[in-house]
C-alpha positions as CSV (number, residue, x, y, z in Angstrom):
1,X,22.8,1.7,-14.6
2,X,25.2,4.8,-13.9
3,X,23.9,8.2,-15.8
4,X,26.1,9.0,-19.0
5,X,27.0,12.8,-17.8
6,X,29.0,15.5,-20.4
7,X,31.1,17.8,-18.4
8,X,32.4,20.4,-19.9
9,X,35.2,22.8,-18.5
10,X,35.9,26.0,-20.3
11,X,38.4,28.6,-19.4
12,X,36.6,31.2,-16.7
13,X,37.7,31.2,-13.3
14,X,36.4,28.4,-10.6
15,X,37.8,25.4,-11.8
16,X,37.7,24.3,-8.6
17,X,34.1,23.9,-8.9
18,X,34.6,21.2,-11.9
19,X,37.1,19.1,-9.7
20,X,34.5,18.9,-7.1
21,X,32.2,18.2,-9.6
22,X,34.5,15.1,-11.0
23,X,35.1,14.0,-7.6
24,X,31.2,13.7,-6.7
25,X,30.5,12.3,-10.0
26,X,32.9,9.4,-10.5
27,X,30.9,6.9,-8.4
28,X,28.0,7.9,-9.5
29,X,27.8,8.5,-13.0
30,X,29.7,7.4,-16.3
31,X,31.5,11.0,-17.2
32,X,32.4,11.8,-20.3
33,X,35.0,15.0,-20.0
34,X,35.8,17.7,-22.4
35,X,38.6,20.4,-20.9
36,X,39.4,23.4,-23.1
37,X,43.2,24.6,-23.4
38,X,42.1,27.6,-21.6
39,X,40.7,25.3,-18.9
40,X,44.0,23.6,-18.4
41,X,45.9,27.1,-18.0
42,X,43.1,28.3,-15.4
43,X,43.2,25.0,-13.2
44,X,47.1,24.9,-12.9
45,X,46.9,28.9,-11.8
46,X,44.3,28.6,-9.5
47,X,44.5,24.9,-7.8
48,X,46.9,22.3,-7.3
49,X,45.4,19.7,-9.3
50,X,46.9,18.4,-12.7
51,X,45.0,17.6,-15.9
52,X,46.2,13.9,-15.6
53,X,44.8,13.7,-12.4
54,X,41.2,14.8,-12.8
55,X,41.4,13.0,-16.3
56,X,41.4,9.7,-13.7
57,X,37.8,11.1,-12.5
58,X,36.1,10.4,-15.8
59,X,35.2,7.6,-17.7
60,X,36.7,9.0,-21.0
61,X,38.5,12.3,-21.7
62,X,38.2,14.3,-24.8
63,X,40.1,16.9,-26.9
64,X,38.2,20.1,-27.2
65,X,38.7,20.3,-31.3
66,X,38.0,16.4,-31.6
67,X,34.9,16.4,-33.7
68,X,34.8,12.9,-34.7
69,X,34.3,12.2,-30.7
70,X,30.7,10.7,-29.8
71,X,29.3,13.5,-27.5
72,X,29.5,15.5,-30.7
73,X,26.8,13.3,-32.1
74,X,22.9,13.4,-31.0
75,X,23.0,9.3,-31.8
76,X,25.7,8.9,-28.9
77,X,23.0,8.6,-25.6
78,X,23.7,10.5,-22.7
79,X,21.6,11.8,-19.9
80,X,22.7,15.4,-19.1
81,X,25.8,18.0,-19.8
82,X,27.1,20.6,-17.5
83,X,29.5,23.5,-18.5
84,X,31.6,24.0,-15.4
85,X,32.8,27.3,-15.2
86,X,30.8,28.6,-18.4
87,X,32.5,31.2,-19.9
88,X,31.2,34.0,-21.5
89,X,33.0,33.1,-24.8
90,X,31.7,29.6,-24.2
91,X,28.1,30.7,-23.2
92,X,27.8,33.0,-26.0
93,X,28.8,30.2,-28.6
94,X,25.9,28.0,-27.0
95,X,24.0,30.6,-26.6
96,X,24.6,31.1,-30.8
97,X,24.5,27.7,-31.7
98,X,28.2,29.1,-32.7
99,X,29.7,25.0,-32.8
100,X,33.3,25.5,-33.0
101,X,34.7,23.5,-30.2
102,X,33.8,19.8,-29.0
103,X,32.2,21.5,-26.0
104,X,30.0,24.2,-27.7
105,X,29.0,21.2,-30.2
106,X,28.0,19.0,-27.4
107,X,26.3,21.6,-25.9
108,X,24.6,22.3,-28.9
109,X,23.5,18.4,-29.4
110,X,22.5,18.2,-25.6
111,X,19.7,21.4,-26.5
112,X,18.7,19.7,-29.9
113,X,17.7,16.4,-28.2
114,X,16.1,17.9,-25.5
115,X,18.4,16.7,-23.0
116,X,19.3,18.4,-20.1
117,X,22.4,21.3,-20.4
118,X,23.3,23.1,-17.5
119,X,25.7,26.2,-17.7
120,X,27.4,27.3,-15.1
121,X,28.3,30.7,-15.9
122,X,31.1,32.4,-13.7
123,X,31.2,36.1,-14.4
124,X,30.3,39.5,-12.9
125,X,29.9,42.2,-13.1
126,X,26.9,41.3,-16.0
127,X,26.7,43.8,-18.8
128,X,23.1,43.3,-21.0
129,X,24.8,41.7,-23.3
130,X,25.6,38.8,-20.9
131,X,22.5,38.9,-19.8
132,X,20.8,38.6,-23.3
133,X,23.1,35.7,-24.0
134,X,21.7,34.0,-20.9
135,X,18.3,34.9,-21.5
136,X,18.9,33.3,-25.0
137,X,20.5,30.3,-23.7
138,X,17.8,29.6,-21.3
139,X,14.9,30.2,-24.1
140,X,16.7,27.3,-26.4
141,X,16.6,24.9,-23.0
142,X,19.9,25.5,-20.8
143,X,19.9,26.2,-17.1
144,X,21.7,29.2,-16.2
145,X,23.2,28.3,-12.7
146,X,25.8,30.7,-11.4
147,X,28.1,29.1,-8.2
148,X,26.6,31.3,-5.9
149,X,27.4,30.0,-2.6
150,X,24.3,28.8,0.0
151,X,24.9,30.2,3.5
152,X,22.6,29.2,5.1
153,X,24.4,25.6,5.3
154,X,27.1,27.7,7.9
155,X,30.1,27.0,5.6
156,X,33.5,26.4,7.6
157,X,35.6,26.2,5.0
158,X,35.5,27.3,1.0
159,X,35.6,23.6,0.7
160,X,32.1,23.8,2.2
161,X,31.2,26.4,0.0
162,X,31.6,24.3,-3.5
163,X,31.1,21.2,-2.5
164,X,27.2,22.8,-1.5
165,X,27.2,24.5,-4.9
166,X,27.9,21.8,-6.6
167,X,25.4,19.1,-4.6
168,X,22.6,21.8,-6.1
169,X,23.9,20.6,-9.7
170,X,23.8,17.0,-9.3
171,X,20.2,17.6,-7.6
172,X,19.2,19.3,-11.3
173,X,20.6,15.7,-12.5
174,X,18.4,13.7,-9.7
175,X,21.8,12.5,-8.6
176,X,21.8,12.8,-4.5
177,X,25.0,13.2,-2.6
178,X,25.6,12.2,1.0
179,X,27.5,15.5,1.0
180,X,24.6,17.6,0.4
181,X,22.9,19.6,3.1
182,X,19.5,20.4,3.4
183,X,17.5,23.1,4.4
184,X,14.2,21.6,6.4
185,X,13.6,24.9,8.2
186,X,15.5,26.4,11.4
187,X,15.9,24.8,14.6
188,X,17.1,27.7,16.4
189,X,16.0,30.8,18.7
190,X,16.7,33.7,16.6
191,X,18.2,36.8,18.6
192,X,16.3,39.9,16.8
193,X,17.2,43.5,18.7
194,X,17.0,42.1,21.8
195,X,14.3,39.9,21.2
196,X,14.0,35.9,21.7
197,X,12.1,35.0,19.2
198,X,11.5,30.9,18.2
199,X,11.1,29.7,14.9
200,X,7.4,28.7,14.2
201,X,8.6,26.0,11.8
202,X,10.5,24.3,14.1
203,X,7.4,22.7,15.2
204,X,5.8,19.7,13.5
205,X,2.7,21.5,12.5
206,X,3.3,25.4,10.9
207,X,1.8,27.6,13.3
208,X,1.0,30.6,10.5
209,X,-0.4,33.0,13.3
210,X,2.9,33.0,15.0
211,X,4.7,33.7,12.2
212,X,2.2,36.5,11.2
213,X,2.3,38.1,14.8
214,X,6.2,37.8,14.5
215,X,5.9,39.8,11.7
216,X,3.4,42.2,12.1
217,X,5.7,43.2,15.2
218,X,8.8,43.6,13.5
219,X,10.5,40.5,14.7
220,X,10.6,38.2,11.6
């Protein structure tokens, strides 16, 4: 059976990130979706996507001030929600248990029931004030987990770069993407000043006195 999954889509920059999101999602979970009016104005600026057509990549669609929706309820059973990008309005409503919105409300429910809520905040620079909401978000249950990208992966493309960020949600949701890519240790000779120097976990067995002689030497 497909995971129920609340997204959420407030108004803060990245929307791109939720339309990768839908797109990973749809044949893999039921998705209920919840886009704020901010949201709408911040995806037609920054992508060429319409609302009608990542309204096609969930299961059922949701007006932000529609109360009487299920999500808004703790009886409706879902597995997980994600706020994708939080905003720091939104975040600080969660954060406040300040429910004016469907999304914030959800949000709120998701925490209540102890299910899973992840918030992915898109902001910065952080003032302590963000910070404290965060902190206080994360003490009530949420995951704070900014799109920072992974480069490790060698990204050719800012397609690469959120389509990585977002496999690292769905693995907080135990949902596994063929798109992900995993880090099992590097393969390659590292060039450092001059200096060939092979990884030590390349090999099947961690040679830890390597590493340490690497290091003690200045080349790891």
């Amino acid at each position: 059976m497909k995971k129920k999954i609340v997204v959420g889509v407030s108004g803060a920059s990245g929307s791109i990130y939720a339309v990768r999101l839908l797109e990973l999602l749809h044949p893999l979970a039921q998705v209920h979706l919840v886009i704020s009016r901010a949201a709408a104005t911040v995806l037609a600026l920054e992508t060429k996507y319409h609302i009608e057509e990542i309204s096609r990549l969930a299961y059922r669609i949701y007006d932000n001030e529609d109360f009487c929706a299920p999500i808004a309820s703790g009886s409706f059973p879902v597995d997980a929600m994600i706020v994708i990008p939080c905003s720091i309005k939104t975040l600080s409503a969660i954060a406040n248990c300040h429910c004016d919105t469907l999304i914030s409300r959800a949000a709120d429910v998701t925490l209540k029931e102890r299910r899973k809520l992840i918030l992915s905040v898109r902001e910065t620079p952080l003032h302590l004030g963000h910070l404290k909401l965060m902190l206080k978000a994360a003490e009530s249950g949420a995951f704070i987990t900014p799109p920072v990208p992974q480069f490790y992966t060698n990204p050719q493309s800012i397609g690469d770069i959120v389509t990585q960020t977002v496999c690292r949600i769905l693995d907080l949701l135990d949902i596994k993407s063929e798109f992900s890519v995993r880090w099992n240790g590097s393969c390659k000779t590292v060039n450092v000043q001059g200096l060939s120097v092979t990884d030590a976990y390349h090999t099947e067995v961690i040679n830890e006195s390597v590493i340490a002689k690497n290091i003690a030497q200045g080349r790891l």
